[in-house]
N, C-alpha and C positions, 0 to 999 in steps of 0.2 A: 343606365349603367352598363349594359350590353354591349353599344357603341364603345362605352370606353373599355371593357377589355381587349377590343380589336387592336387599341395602341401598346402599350410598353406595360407588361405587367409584372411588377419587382413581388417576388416570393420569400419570402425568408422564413426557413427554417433553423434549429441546434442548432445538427453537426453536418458537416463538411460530406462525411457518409453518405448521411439523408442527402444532402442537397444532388450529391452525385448521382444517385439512385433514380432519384422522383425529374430530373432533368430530362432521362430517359425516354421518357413518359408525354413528355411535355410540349406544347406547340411551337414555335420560334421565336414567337414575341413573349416568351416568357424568361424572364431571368432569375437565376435560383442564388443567394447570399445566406450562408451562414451566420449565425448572431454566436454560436459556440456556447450554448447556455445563456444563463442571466449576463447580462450588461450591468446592470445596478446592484450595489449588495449591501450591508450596513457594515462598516467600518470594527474593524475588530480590538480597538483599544479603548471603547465604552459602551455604557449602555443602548445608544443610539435610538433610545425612543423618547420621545417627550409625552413625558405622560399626561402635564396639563395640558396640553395641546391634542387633549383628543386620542394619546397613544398615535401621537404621527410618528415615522420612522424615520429615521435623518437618513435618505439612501444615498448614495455615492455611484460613479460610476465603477465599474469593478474595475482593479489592475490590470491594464495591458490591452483595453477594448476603447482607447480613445481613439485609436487610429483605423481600428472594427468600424466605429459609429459615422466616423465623418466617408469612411467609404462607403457605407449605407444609405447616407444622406444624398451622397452624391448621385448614387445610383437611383434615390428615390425621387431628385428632383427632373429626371428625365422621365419616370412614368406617369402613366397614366391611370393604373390602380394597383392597391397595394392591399396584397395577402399575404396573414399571417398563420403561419402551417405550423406552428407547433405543436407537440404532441396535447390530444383529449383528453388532460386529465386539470387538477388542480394547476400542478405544477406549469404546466404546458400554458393555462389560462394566464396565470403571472408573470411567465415570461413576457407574451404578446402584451398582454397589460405595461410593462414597464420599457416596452418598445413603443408605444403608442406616446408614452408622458417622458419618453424621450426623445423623440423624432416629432413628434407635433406633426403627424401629415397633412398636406391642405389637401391631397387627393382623395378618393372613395377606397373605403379598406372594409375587412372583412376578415374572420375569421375561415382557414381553407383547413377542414377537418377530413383524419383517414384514420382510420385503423390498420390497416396495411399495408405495404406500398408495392400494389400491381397497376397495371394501363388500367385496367378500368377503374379501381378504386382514385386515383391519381384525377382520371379525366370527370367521373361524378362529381369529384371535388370540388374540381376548377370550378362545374358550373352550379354549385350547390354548397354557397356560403353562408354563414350564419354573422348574428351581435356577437361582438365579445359577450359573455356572460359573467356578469358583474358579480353576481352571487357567489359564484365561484372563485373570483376573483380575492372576493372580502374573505370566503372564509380559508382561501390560502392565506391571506396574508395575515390575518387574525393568530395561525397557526404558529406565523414566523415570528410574529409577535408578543408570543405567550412562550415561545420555544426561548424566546429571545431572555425572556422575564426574569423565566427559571434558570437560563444558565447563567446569568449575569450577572442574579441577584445572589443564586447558591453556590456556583465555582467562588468567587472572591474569600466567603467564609471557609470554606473547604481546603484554599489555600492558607491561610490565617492561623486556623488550628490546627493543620496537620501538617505546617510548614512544607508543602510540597507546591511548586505553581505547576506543574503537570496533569494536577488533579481538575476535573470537572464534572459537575451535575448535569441532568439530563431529562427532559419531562418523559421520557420512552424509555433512555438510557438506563437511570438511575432505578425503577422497578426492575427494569429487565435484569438488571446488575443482581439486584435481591433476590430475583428468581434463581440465581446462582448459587447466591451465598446461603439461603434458604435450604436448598438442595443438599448444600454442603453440611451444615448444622444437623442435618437430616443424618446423613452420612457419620460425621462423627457421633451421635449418639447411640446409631446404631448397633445392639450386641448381638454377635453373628450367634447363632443354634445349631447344631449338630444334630440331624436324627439318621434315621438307618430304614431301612426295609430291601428286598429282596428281587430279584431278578431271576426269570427261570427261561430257558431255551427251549422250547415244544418241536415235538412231531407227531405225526398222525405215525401210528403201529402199523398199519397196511399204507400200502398206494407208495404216494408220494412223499420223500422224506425230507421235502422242504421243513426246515424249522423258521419257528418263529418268535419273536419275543413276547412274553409277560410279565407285568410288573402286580404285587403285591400290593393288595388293596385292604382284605379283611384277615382279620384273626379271630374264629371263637366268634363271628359276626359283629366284632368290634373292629371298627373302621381303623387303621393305620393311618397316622398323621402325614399331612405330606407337604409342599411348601404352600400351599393355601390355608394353608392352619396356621399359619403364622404371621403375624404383624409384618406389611411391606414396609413400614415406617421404624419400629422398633428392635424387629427380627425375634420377638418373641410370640411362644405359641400361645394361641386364644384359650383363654380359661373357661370360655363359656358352651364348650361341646366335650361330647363324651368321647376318646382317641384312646389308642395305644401309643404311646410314643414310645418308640423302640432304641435302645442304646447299643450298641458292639455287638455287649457277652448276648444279650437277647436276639438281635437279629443271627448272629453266628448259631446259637442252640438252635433256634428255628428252623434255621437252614438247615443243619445237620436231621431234624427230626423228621422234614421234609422229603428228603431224598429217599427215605423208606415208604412215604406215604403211596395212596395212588392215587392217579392225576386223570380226571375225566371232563368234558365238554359238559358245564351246565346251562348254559344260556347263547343264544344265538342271535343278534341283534340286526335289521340290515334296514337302514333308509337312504331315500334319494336327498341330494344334498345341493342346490343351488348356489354357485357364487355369481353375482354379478360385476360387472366393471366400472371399476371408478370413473367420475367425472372426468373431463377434460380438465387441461391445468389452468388453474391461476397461479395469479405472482405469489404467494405463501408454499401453494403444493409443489408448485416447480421446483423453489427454494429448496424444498426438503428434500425433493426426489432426486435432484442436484449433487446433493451433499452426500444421501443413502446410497444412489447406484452408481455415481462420477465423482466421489469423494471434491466433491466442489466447494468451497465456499462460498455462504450465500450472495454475497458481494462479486466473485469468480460467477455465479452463473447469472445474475444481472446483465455485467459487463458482454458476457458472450452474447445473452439474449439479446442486447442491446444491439450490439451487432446482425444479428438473425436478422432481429427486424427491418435493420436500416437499410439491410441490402436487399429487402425484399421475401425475404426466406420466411420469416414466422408474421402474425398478426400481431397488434401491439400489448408488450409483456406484460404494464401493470394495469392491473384490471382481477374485481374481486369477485366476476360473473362466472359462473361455470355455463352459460348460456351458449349457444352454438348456432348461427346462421343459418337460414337455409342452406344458403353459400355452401357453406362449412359443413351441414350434415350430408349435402346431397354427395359434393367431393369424396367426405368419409366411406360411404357406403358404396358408391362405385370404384373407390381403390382394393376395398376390400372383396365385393365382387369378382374384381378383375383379378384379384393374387390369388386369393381362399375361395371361391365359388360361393354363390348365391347364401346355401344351407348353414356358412356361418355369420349372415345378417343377420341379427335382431330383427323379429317379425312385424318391427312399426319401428320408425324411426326415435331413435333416443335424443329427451330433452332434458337437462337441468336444470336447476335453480339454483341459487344462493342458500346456504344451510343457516347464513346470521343477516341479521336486521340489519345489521350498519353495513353490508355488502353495497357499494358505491360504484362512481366509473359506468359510463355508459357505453362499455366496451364489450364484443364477447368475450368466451373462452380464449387463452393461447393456444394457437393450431397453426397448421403449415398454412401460408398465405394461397389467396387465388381461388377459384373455383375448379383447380386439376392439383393435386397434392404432386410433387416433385419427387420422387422415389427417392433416400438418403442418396444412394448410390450413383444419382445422374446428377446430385447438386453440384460437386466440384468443390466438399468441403472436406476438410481435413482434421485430423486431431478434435478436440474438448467442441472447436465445434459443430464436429459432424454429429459426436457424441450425443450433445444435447439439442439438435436438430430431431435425427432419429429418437429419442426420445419422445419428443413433443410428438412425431408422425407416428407411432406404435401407439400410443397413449389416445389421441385422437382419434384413430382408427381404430381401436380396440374399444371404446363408448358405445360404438356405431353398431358392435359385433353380438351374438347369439350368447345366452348365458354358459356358461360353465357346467354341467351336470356330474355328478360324480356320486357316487356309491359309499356309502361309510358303513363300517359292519365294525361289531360290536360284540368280543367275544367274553365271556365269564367262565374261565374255569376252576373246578371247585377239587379241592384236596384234601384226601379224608385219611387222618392220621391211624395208627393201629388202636389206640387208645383213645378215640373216637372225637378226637378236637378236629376242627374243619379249618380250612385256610381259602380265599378268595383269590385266584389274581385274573388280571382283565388285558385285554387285546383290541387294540385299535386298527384296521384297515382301511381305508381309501383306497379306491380305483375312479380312476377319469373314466366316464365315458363316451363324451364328448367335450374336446379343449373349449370350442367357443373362445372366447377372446383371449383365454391365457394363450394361444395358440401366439399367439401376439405380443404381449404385456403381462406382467404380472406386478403387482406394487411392491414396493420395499416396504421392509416392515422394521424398526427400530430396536425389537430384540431379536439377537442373534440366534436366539431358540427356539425361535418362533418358526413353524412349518411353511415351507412358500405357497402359494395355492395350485400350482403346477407339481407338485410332491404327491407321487405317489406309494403308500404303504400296501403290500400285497398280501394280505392272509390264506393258507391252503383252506379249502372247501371244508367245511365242519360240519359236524351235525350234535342238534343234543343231544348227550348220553354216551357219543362215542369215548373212548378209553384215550390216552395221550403217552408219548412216550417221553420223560424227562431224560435231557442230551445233557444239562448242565442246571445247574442252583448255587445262585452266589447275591452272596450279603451285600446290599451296597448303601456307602455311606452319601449323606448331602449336608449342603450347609449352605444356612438362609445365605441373602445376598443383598446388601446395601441398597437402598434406591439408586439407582445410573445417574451421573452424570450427566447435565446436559450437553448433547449436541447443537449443533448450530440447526439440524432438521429438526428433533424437539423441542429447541429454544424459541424458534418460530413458528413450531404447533404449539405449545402453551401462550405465547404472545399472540396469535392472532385467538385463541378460544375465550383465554382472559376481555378479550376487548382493548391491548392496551398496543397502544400507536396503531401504523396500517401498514399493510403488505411492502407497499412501496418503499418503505423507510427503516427494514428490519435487515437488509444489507447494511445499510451505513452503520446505524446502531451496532450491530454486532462489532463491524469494522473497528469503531471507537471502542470499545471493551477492550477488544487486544491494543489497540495505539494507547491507551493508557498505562498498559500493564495490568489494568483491573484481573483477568481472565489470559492464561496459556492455555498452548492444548496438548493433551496427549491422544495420540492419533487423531480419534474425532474429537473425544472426549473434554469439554470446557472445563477446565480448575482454575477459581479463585485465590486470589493470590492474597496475602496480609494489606497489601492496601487497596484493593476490593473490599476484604471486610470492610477495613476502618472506614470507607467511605462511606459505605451504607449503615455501618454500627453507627455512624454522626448523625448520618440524618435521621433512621429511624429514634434516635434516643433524643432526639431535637425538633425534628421535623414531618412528623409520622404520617400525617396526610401526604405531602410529596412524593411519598412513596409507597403509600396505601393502593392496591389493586384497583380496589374497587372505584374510587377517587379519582384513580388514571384514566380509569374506562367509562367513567361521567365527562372528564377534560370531552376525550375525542368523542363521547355522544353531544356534547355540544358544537363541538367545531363543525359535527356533520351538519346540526339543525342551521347553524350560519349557512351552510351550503343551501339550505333549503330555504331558506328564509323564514323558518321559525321563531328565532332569536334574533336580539339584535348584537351587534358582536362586538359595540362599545360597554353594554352593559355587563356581557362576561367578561372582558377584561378586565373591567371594574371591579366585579364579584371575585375575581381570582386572583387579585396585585391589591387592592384596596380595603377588600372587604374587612370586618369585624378579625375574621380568624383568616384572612388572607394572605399570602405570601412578605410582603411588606413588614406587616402587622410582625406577624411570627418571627424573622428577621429582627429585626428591632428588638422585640421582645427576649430574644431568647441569647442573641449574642453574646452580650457580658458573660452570662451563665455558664457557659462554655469555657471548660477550663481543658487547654490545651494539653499538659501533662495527662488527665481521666481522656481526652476523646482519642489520644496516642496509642492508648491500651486497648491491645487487641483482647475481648471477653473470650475464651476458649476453654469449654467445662473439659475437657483432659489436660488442661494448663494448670498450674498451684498458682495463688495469686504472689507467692512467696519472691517467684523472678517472670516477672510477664510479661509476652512480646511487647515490642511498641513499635511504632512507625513513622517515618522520618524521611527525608526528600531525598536517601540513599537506598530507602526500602524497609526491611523487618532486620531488626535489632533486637538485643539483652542489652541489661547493662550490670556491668560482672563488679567484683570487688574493686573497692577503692585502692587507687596506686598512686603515690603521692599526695591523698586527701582527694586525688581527685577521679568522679567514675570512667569506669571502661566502659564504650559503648563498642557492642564486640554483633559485628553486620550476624546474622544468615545466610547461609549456603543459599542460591540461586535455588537445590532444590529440594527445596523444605518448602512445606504449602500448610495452610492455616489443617488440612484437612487429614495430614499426617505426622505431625508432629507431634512429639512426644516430652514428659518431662523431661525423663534422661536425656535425649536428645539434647535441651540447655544445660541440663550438669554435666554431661561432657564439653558443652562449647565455653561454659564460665570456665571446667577444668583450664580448659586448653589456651585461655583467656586469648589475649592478641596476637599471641605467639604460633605463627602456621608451622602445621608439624615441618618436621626438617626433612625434606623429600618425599617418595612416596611409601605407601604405608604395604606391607609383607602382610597378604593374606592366607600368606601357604604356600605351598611347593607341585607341581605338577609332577607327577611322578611319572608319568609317558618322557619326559625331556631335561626334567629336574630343574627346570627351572622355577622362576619364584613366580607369582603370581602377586600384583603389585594394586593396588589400588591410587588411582592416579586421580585429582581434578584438571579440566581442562575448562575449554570458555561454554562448552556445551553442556556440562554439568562435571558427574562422575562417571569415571570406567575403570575397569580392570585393564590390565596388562600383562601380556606372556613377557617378563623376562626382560629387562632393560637390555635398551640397543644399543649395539656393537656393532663390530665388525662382522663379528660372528652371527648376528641378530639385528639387521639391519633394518627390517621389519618387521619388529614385536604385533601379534596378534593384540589386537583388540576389543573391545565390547563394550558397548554401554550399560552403565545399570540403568534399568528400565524406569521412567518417568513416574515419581510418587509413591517409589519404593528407595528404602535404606540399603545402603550396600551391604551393612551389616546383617540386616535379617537372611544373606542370602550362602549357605552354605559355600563351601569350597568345591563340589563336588559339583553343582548347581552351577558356580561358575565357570570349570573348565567346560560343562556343556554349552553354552554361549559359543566358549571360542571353537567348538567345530560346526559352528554355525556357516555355510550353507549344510544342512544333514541331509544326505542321500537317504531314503528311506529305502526305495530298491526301483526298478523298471518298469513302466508302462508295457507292458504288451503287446497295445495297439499301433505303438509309435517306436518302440525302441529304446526311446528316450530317457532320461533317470527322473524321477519325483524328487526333488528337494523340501523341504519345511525352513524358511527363514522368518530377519525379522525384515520389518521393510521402513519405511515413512510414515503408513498407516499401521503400521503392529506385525504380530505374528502371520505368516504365508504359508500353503502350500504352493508349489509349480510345478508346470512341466508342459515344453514346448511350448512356451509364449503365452499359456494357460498359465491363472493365479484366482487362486480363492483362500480370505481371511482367514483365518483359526480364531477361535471365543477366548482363547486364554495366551499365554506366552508359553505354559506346562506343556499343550498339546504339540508344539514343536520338535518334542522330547518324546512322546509318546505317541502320538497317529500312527498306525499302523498304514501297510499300502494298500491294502483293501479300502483302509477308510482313507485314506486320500486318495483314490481315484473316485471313489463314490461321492467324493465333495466336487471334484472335478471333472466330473462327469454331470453331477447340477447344472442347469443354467445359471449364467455369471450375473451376476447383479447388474443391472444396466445396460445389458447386454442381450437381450433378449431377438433372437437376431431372427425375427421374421422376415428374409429376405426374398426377392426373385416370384417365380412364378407358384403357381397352387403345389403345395408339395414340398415349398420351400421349405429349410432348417426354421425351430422357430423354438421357443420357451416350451411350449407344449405339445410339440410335433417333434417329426426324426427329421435328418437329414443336417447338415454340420452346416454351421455360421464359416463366410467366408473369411480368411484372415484380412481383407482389406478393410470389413463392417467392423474391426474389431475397436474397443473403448481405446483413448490412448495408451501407450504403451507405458508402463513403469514399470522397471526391472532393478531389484536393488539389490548390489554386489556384494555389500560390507562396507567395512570404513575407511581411511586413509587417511592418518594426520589427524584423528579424533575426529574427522567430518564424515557422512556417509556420501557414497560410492552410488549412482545410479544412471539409468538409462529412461531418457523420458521421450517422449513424442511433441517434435513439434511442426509449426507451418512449412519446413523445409525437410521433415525427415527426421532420423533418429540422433538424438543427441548423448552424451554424456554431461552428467550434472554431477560435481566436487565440494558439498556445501551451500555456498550459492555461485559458483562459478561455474558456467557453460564451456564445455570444449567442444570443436567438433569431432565425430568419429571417420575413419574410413569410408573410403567413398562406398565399397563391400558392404560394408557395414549400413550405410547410413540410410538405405529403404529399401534394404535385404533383411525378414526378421527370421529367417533361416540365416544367416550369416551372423546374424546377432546372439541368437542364442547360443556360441560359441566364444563370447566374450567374457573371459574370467576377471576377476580381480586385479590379478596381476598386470592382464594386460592393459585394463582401464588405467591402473598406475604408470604403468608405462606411457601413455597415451598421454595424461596431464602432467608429467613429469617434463618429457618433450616441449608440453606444448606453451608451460610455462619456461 
């Protein structure tokens, strides 16, 4: 076989990318052809398997590759062997596989496997070929074929009774979907609690008159309730511990009795405190840390990675190992060496393992390709994906690096009333003592309250028994808080913990959620929509295996054992389409039963069964009084969600029956300009409006109401704050510059000079002070974590300033224009303006000057698309 690769060796891999890439690489008698994915695929207007045949698939060749195949063939008939380089994984195997049973080679072929694409990885290749691997093969296609079953056999009914043909089942999808709407039932039942407790400002009487905070803990050595006493699920407090639960008039009296007491040091706490660093990424953790620090979608950082890889840049993305090369550990530790000095190695090189059984792919970790990591800064990439390049190289590099050490002290002061009652409250500080890898990297974390591990709290020096000086004492109220929303990052950490589908396949999935309409978003935030429920109220109330967790995560522990050759993978399809209580079986059985009128109705316990949604191939509907004998069916506003909707809500829409009020609706008057203040619908939901355009008012201010809230619930005074949304808080110091608070694409903002960090609420926009926006923006930025340059460099947990070239893409959002928002985004050419979905370009000044850009007001961006349309 040797002899014969000295002749004509035809390569085919994917994509066109790849092929360009690995050419590079490659000797002269080798020729590189794209196949563009699958060739073959199963025909989309039936079931396409025969089931007494075995579950054979009736494949087809795909749309638009007959003219692919016969230049393949041509190309094949001049070699003299033939390697198939598709990617190592399942997917990769089936392609080469249905290359093989369509090209019939008479020549010698071979499987040419990489995980990365460098000269040396590329040339071991060449000469170090493998069998197709059959196993693998089967239990890909087993998958496509049970994928096939369920959507085939459950869209058609899904359609039928819910009259919708948009609608479809999913053996991944369809749980996942639940896991939404699940979430959401969570949420509506939830009744929010009120408690109270206390706040006081410390200083030491001598010395140093740093103050510090404490929060109220005990009363009378009865513990104060706080939000862990409370049901995450219900929002009610646990009956089974002994609490003060504090209201108003009782936390205010305390306070007041407090302020006379006196306030001394009784407990002094101090231990050392170890963080370690996360694993290197797989295709799950990437996904999420995508979405947390590059507000990515998990399918957006697929695609980039996809790219990463093709060109060389990263190893290959799906892969469930957090494993790491020699390769890969040796690189890691001499880049980190060379930037941060020796002292922040880890004292023995760091190895992973896989934290779940089903952990698959015989791949390692995702990391910068090669055995020399390429500094972000010397790759020559741009925008989302330098972004996510430098990620994967901080994240890698930081595995490699010395632990975290840090200091936590732990203060108890105790408050002795005149009348001899005692009160508790407690101090928490942190000091880094040495960064170690946060120097580098720090993980996102999912709540927004949560501390970053680079945060440092600083308490002055205590001692027990010294005296304390109270500066302030003030009552503060709280109120439990719903379970979250999933994210697309939490959606795929509950999906891969569950066990239900695999890493690789939790982009698409998601994908299809929104392409259905199942699921919108607000900022990150996934909300199920009315025919989301209805889809999964059908099946669970029909089909309750299908979309049983536990049920799912048996599917793919069998499909793995196919990979393995455990099982055999005629017999599971049998067991899963055939059997007793089998998909078939259950179908058959239960269809009649299903009365389309009962599966229409959406169940929603804050709904009366008296007028109750339903759902139809126009969306979520009422149906109001009879008019002429015959019903109104009167649609839903776009943005009304199963999860905020109200009775009243349908007794105003039955009021108002088919009849749209007659223009827009007077919420009040603006008294700064007298004009009205208007509520207006448009295609993107609802908004306010300063004042119908004139002449005089050519351009009425605008505002969205915020996504999954009522216009109504929103004062008058609450809404003219919107419209002087960008709000100046006041000046940086450091810069000159003004601090604004907007809203943006993803939610609430602070900024200032090209710097942007989130707000927790839409309130805080109205309220942050500039001390507390620059202390948020003086944090390190999520994703942003800019270990750059040589030892010394700016970094997450070190000083010195990230360069603005390392910085995340740019997003700058101006406001609205024509009910659409207004922004400035980063892309492969430079700085752009986005109107909706429409792209202008900006000023050449402008266009990779962001000194120039941050000079760009609303107005002028109007200007700018007004022209350029």
């Amino acid at each position: 076989m040797e002899a014969e690769k000295n002749g004509k060796t035809l390569i085919i891999v994917e994509s066109p990318t790849k092929a360009k890439t690995i050419k590079k690489f490659l000797p002269s008698n080798c020729t590189v052809i794209a196949c563009n994915g699958h060739i073959r695929d199963l025909p989309v207007d039936d079931l396409s398997i025969d089931v007494a045949a075995g579950y054979k698939p009736k494949y087809v060749i795909a749309a638009g590759k007959d003219k692919l195949i016969k230049t393949i063939k041509s190309e094949l008939k001049d070699a003299s062997y033939l390697l198939l380089a598709t990617d190592e994984d399942r997917e990769g195997e089936s392609i080469s596989w249905h290359l093989l049973e369509v090209l019939h080679p008479t020549v010698p072929y071979q499987r040419m496997v990489f995980h990365e694409i460098t000269k040396r990885a590329i040339l071991q290749a060449l000469e170090h070929g493998r069998e197709l691997d059959m196993a693998l093969v089967r239990a890909q296609e087993a998958r496509r074929i049970l994928d096939r079953l369920y959507g085939y056999t459950l869209s058609p009914l899904l359609w039928k009774k819910l009259s919708n043909k948009n609608l479809s089942a999913g053996r991944v999808q369809s749980p996942g979907l639940r896991l939404i709407v699940d979430r959401e039932r969570q949420r509506i039942c939830f009744v929010k609690s009120t408690y109270w407790d206390a706040k006081a400002l410390l200083a030491k009487q001598s010395g140093s008159k740093a103050s510090f905070e404490a929060k109220l803990e005990t009363v009378n050595a009865l513990r104060v309730a706080g939000s862990k006493d409370f049901d995450s699920t219900t929002g009610q407090l646990s009956a089974s511990k002994q609490l003060l639960l504090l209201d108003e008039a009782a936390a205010t009296a305390l306070v007041e009795k407090l302020k006379d007491a006196s306030w001394k040091v009784d407990e002094v706490r101090e231990k050392p405190v170890t963080s370690r660093p996360a694993p290197p990424f797989i295709t799950s953790t990437l996904q999420q840390e995508g979405n947390r620090k590059l507000r990515l979608s998990a399918k957006d950082t697929m695609k980039i990675a996809q790219k990463l890889y093709e060109n060389g840049f990263i190893t290959y993305m799906r892969t469930d190992s957090p494993t790491l090369s020699q390769e890969g550990i040796a690189a890691a530790r001499r880049s980190v060496e060379s930037l941060y000095g020796a002292s922040f190695l880890s004292p023995a090189p760091r190895q992973y393992s896989a934290k779940s059984a089903s952990a698959q792919e015989a791949h390692e970790a995702i990391r910068p390709a090669g055995d020399e990591f390429v500094h972000p800064e010397k790759t020559g990439l741009h925008g989302r994906e330098l972004a996510l390049y430098e990620m994967i190289w901080k994240r890698t590099l930081a595995c490699q690096m010395a632990d975290a050490k840090k200091s936590s002290t732990t203060v108890k002061v105790l408050v002795t009333c005149k009348d001899g009652e005692t009160a508790r409250f407690g101090a928490t500080g942190t000091r880094i003592l040495f960064p170690g890898f946060i120097r580098v990297y720090v993980e996102g974390v999912d709540d927004p309250e949560a501390a970053l591990d680079d945060k440092e709290v600083l308490l002055p020096d205590l001692s027990e028994g010294e005296a304390l000086e109270l500066n302030e004492l003030t009552p503060v109220s709280h109120e439990t808080k719903p379970p979250a929303r999933f994210t697309e990052a939490t959606l795929v950490q509950e999906l891969e913990k569950m066990g239900i589908g695999r890493p690789s396949t939790y982009a698409t999935i998601i994908d299809k959620l929104f392409e259905r309409k199942y699921v919108v978003k607000d900022g990150t935030a996934m909300i199920p929509t009315f025919t989301g429920f209805g889809v999964v109220q059908l099946l669970e109330d029909n089909f309750s295996t299908m979309v049983d967790y536990g049920f799912t995560s048996t599917m793919e522990d069998g499909l793995d054992r196919i990979a393995t050759e455990d099982i055999n993978e005629l017999q599971f399809l049998k067991g899963f389409y055939e059997g007793d209580s089998g998909l078939l079986h259950q179908v058959q059985e239960r269809s009649a039963a299903i009365k389309p009128a009962v599966a229409k109705q959406i169940s929603l316990p804050q709904i009366s069964s008296e007028h109750p949604v339903m759902i139809g191939p126009y969306g979520a509907y009422v149906i109001g009084p009879k008019v002429d004998g015959k019903d109104q069916f009167i649609s839903l506003p776009a943005t009304m969600f199963p999860g905020t909707i109200t009775d009243a809500d349908i007794v105003a829409l039955l009021k108002q029956g088919k009849e749209q009020p007659e223009g827009p609706k007077s919420v009040g008057t603006d008294p700064a300009t007298g004009l009205p203040v208007l509520l207006m619908s448009g295609r993107f939901g609802d908004y306010w409006q300063l004042g119908e355009k004139s002449e005089a008012n050519p351009e009425p201010k605008r505002a969205s109401v915020p996504k999954g809230k009522k216009a109504e619930s929103f004062e008058l005074s609450k809404i003219l704050q919107f419209f002087q949304l960008p709000r100046t808080i006041g000046v940086n110091p450091s810069n000159n510059e003004p601090v604004i608070a907007n809203r943006g694409k993803y939610g609430p903002y602070v900024g200032n000079a090209g710097e942007f960090r989130s707000l927790a609420d839409e309130d805080r926009m109205f309220t942050i002070s500039l001390d507390e926006a620059l202390a948020l923006l003086a944090a390190p930025k999520p994703g942003r974590n800019a270990a750059r340059g040589g030892k010394g460099g700016g970094s997450d947990g070190g000083s010195g300033k990230a360069s603005a070239k390392a910085s995340s893409p740019a997003l700058i959002e101006l406001g609205e224009y024509e009910g659409q928002k207004v922004g400035v985004l980063s892309g492969r050419y430079g700085f752009y303006l986005k109107h909706g979905k429409d792209n202008y370009a900006l000023p050449y000044a402008m266009k990779k000057n962001e000194d120039a850009l941050k000079q760009l007001t609303l107005d002028q961006a109007v200007e700018i698309i007004k022209n350029k349309k």
